[in-house]
C-alpha positions in Angstrom: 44.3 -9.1 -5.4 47.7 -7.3 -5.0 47.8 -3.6 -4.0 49.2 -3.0 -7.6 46.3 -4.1 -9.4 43.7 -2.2 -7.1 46.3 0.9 -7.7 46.3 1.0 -10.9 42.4 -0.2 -11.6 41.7 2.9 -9.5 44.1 5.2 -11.7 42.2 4.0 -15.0 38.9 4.6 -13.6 39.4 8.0 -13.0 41.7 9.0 -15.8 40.9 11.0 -19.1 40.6 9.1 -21.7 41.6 9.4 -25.0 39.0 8.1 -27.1 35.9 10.3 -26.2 33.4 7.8 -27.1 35.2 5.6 -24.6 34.2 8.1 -21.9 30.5 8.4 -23.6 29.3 5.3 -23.0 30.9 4.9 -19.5 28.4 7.8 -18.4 25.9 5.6 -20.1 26.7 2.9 -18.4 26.3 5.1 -15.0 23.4 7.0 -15.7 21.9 3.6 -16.5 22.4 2.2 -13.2 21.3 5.3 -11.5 18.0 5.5 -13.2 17.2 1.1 -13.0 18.2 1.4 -9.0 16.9 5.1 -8.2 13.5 3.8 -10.2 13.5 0.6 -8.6 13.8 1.6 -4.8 11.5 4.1 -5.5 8.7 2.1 -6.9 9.1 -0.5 -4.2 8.9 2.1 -1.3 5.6 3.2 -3.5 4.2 -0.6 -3.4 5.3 -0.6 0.5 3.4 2.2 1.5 0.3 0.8 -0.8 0.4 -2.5 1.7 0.7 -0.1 4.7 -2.3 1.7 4.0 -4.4 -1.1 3.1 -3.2 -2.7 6.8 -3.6 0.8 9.0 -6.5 2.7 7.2 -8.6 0.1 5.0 -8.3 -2.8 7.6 -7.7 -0.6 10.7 -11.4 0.5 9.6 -13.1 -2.4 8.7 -12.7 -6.0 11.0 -10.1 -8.2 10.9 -13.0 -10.5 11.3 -16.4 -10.9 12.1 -19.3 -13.1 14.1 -22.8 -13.5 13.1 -25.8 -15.4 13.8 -28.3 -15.8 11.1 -30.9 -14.8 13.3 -29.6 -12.0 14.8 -27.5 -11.8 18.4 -29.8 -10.8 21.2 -27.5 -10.5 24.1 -24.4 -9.3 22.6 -22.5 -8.1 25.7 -22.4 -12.2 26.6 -21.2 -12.7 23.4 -18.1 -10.2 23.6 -16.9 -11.7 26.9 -17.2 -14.9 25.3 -15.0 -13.8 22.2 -12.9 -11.8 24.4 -11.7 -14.6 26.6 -10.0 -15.6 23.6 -6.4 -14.9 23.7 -6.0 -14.4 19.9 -9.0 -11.6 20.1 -8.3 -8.7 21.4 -11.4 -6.8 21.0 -14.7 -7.1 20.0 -17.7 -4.8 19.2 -20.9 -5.3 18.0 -22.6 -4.5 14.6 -25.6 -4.4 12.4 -24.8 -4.4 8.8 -27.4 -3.6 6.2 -27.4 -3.0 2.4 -29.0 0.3 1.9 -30.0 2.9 -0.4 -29.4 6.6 0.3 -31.7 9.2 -1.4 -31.7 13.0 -1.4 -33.7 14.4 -4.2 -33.3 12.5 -7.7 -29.9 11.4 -5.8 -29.9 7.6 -5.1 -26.6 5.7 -4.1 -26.2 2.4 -2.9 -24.3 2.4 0.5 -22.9 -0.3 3.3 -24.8 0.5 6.2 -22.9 -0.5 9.4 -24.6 0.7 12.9 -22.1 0.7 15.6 -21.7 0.8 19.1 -19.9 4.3 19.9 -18.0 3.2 23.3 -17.3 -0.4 21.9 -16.2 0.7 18.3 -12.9 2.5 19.4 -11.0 -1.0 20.5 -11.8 -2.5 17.2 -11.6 0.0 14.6 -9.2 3.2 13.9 -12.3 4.8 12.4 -12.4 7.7 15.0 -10.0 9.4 13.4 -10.8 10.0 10.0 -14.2 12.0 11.8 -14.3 15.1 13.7 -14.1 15.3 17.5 -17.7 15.6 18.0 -19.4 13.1 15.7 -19.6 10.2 17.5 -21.2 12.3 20.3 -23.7 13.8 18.1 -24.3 10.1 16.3 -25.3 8.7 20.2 -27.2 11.8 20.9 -29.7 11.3 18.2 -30.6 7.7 18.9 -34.0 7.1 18.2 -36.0 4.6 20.5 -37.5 1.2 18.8 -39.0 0.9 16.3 -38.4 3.3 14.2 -41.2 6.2 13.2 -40.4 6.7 9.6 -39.9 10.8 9.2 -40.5 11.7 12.2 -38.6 13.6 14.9 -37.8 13.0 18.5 -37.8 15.7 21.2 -34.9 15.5 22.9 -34.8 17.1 26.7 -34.9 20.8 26.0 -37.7 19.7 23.7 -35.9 20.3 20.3 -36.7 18.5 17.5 -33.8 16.1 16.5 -34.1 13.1 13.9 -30.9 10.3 13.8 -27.8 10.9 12.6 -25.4 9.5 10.2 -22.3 9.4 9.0 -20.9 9.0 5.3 -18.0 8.8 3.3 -16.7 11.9 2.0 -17.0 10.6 -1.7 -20.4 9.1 -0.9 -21.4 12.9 0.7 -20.0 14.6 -2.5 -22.1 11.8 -4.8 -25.4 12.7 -3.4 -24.4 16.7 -2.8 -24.7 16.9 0.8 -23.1 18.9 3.7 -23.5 18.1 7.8 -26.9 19.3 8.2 -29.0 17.7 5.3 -31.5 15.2 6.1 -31.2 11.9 3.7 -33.8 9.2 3.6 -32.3 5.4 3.9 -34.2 2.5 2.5 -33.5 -1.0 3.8 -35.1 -4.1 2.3 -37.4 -5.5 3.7 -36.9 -9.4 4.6 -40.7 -10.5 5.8 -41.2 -11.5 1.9 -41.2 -10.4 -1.6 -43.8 -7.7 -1.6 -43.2 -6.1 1.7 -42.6 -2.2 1.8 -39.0 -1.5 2.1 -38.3 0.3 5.5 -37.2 3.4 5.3 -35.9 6.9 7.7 -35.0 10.0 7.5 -31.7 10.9 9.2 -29.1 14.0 9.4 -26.1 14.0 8.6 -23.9 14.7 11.0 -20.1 13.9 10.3 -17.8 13.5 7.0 -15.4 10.2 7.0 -12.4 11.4 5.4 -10.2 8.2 5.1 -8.5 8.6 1.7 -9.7 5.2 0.8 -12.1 3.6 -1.3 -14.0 3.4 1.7 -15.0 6.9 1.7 -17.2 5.7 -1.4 -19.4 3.2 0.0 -19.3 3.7 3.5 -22.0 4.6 6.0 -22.5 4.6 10.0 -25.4 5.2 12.4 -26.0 4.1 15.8 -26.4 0.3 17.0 -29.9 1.0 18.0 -31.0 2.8 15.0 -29.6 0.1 12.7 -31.0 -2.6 14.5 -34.5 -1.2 14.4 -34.3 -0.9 10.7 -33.2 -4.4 10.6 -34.7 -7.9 10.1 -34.4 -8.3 13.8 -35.4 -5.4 15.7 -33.5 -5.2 19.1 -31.0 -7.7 18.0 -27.6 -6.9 15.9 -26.1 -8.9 13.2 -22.7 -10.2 14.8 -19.9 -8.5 16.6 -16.7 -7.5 14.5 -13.6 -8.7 16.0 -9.9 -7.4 16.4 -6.9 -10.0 16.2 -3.8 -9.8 17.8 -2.3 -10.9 14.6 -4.1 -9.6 10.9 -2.9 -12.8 8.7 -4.0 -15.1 11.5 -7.4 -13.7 11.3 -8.8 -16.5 8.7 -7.8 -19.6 11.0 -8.9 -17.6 14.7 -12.3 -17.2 13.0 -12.6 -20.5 11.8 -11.9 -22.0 15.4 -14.0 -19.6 17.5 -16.3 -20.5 15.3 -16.3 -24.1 15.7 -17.0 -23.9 19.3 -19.8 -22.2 19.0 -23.4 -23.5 18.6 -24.8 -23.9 15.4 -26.3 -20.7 14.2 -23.1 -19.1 14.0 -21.2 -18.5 11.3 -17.6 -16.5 10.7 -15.6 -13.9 8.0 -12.6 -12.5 7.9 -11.1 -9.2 6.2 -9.5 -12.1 3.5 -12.9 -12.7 2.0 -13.5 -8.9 2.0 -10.2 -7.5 1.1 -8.2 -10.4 0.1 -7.9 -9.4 -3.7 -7.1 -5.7 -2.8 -4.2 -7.3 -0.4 -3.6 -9.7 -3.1 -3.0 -7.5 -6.1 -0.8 -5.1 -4.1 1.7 -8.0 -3.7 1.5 -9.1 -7.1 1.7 -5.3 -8.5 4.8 -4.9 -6.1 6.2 -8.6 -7.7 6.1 -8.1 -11.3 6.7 -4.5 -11.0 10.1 -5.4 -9.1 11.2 -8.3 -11.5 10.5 -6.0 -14.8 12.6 -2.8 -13.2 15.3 -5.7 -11.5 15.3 -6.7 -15.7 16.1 -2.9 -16.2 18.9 -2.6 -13.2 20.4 -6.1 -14.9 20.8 -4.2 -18.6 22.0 -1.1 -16.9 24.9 -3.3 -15.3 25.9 -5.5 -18.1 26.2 -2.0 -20.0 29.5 -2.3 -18.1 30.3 -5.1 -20.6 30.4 -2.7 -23.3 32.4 -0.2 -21.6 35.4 -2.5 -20.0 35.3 -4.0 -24.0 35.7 -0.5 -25.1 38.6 0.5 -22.4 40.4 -2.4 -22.9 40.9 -2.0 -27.3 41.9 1.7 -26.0 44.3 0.8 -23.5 46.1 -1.8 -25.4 49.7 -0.8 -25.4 49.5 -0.3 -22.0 48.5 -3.6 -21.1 51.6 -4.7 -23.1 53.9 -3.0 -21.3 52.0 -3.7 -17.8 52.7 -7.7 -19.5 56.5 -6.5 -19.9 57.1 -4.8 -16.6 56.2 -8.4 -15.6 52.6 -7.8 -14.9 50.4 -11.6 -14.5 47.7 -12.4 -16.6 45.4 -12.7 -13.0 46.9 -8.8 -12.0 45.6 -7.5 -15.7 42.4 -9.0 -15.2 42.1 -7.4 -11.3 42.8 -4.5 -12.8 40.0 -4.3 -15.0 37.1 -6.0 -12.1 38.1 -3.3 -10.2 37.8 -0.3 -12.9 34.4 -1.9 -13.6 33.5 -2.2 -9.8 34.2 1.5 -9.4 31.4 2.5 -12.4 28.6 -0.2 -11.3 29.6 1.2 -7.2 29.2 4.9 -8.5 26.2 4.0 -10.4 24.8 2.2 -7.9 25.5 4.7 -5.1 23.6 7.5 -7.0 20.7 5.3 -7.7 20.4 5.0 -3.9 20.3 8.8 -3.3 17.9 9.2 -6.1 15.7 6.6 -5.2 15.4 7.7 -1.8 14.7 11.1 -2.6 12.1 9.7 -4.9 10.9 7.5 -2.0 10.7 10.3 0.6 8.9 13.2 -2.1 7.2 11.0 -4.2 4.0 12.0 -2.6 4.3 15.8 -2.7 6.0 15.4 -6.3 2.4 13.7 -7.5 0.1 15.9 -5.5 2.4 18.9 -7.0 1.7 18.2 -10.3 -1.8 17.0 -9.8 -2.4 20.6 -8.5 -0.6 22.7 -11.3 -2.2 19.9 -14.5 -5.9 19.5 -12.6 -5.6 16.0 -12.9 -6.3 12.9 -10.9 -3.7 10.3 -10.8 -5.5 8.0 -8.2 -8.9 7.9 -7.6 -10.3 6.1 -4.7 -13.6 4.9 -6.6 -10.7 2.9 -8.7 -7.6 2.4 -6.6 -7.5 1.6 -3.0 -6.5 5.1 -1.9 -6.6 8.7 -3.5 -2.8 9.4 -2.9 0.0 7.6 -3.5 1.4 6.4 -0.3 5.5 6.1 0.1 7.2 3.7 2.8 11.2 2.9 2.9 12.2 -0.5 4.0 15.8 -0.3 4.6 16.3 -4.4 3.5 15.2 -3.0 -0.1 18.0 -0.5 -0.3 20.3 -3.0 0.7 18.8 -6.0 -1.6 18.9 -4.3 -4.3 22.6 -2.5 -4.0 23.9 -5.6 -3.1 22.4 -7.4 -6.2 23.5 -4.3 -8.6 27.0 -4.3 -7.3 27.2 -8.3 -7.5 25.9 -8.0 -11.4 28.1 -5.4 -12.2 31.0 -7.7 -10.6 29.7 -10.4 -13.1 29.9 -8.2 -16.1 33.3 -7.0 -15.9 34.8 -11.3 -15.7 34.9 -11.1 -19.8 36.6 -7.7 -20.8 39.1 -8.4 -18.1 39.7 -11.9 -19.1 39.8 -10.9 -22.7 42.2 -7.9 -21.4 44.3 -10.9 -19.8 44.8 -12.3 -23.4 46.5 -9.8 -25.0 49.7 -10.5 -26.2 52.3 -7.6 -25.9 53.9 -8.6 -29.5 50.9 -7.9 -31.3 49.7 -5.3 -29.2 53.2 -3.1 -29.7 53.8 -4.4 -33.1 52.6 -1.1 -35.1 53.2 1.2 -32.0 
């Protein structure tokens, strides 16, 4: 391309025109861009920060992966050494998981039980800090001995009374009406046969989880000791939960530790738990992509239109561009690059946009949410109750590079149909 045609390609673009609706639908053609790239990067910063939560807060919380035994694990400290020494496993803890009912009053939710080893739970989980300072301290504190005395309190040293504690989910707290200080009574099935008496205990609560998540709707701790006396196997604990160094790994580690173990062991992994959420994300952030890309590739091919449009109004110059000697290749320049200039500028303000959109899409949401009283995301639906923003630089640069190479594309046929005109007929009733 010769200076000339980028010269005067660059003197169109930026020229009043004559014809108004010329100038109309290049705007059009701009503001299209803009809003298919600004919406675009937005929504996939959006989608990003969806899979970034699901990895730091709803994973970081629950294991990557998990050990049991189906009777129980008796001496679990051997165990976590064992597991440890793998070099794929960077931390294990151990666990008792139950499936219990929470009742205060009329008030009966169902809730996954997990008691937890205080000291040991930090390496595996992130769950420390979505509580207050003080309530793991407090959860320790109000151990109760084995097995457990259904309603009854334990004198601690000064001689208090003190029952166990727990810990719930903030939407699982605000489901049964409770505040720290409120006894609730768990039941646990019974697994000694069909017509045994569920076990049940009355515990305090003494600490809100406030994760943002789903989790905080189904989610309930207690201490290892408590949990395991309200268990099938008293003074044993259902597995350890296990930390990878590498989350999408996490299926084939399990699966090998678990072959080398003796038979009574068995594995799962935050796929089998989680999988679908993770799943769905990515194909939410797929088809989501493609249908806006769809919108970014009408947007650019608007261009078509306008060069069409610019070309029957410039005409007459083009003939006397053709007379001044001008080549069929240096009219056709001329026009790629007028049409570069309106898919760069569009393009170039969808970036802005969208990354204002990416970095305030959050307080835009919770803004309106506060002024309407509404509720765009609800964790007892969605996987979090916010909407989460993350910008991946790659993105912005994927898609401005795929907007500027259709809007490159669009402007081949106006300009080769510019490159046809023949000066005669052009000037003949000039």
């Amino acid at each position: 391309m010769r200076l000339f045609s980028l010269f005067v390609g660059l003197r169109y673009a930026g020229a009043r025109r004559r014809a108004q609706l010329v100038s109309f639908i290049s705007g059009i053609s701009i503001l299209g861009l803009m809003v298919g790239v600004g919406l675009l990067l937005t929504v996939l910063s959006v989608m990003n920060g969806f899979e970034k939560e699901l990895k730091d807060r709803i994973l970081g919380i629950m294991p990557h992966g998990a050990v049991y035994h189906r009777y129980g694990v008796d001496d679990w400290l051997s165990l976590q050494q064992r597991l440890e020494s793998n070099p794929s496993i960077q931390a294990a803890a151990p666990f008792v998981e139950l499936q219990a009912m929470l009742s205060v009053g009329r008030k009966v939710k169902p809730a996954g039980l997990y008691g937890i080893n205080i000291n040991a739970e930090s390496k595996v989980s992130v769950i420390a800090d979505f509580v207050g300072d003080d309530v793991f301290s407090k959860l320790a504190n109000n151990s109760i001995p084995l097995p457990p005395l259904a309603d009854t309190e334990v004198d601690d040293q000064d001689g208090n009374q003190q029952i166990p504690g727990i810990v719930l989910g903030k939407g699982l707290a605000e489901s049964l009406s409770v505040t720290e200080g409120d006894r609730i009574t768990v039941l646990v099935p019974n697994g000694q046969g069909r017509r045994a008496l569920p076990k049940y205990q009355s515990l305090e609560l003494v600490g809100i989880i406030e994760s943002g998540t789903e989790l905080d709707y189904s989610l309930a701790l207690i201490d290892l000791d408590t949990a395991s006396a309200l268990s099938d196997f008293p003074g044993r604990v259902s597995g350890l939960r296990v930390k990878t160094l590498n989350l999408f790994d996490a299926p084939s580690i399990i699966h090998d530790q678990v072959r080398s173990m003796e038979y009574g062991y068995y594995g799962s992994d935050w796929t089998r738990t989680h999988g679908n959420l993770f799943h769905a994300v990515q194909m939410s952030k797929n088809l989501v992509g493609l249908l806006l890309f769809l919108i970014v590739a009408i947007a650019a091919f608007n261009v078509v239109s306008t060069l069409v449009m610019v070309v029957v109004d410039k005409q007459s110059d083009i003939a006397i561009l053709k007379t001044l000697g001008a080549s069929r290749s240096d009219i056709m320049a001329i026009f790629m690059v007028q049409g570069c200039v309106i898919g760069a500028l569009g393009t170039a303000l969808g970036v802005f946009f969208g990354l204002l959109g990416s970095l305030f899409a959050q307080d835009v949401v919770a803004l309106v949410e506060r002024l309407f009283q509404i509720n765009f995301l609800n964790a007892e639906i969605y996987p979090v109750s916010y909407l989460p923003s993350q910008i991946q630089w790659p993105d912005f640069v994927l898609v401005s590079c795929v907007s500027l190479l259709m809007s490159l594309v669009a402007t081949v046929y106006p300009a080769w149909r510019a490159s046809r005109i023949e000066p005669a007929d052009a000037l003949r009733y000039e």
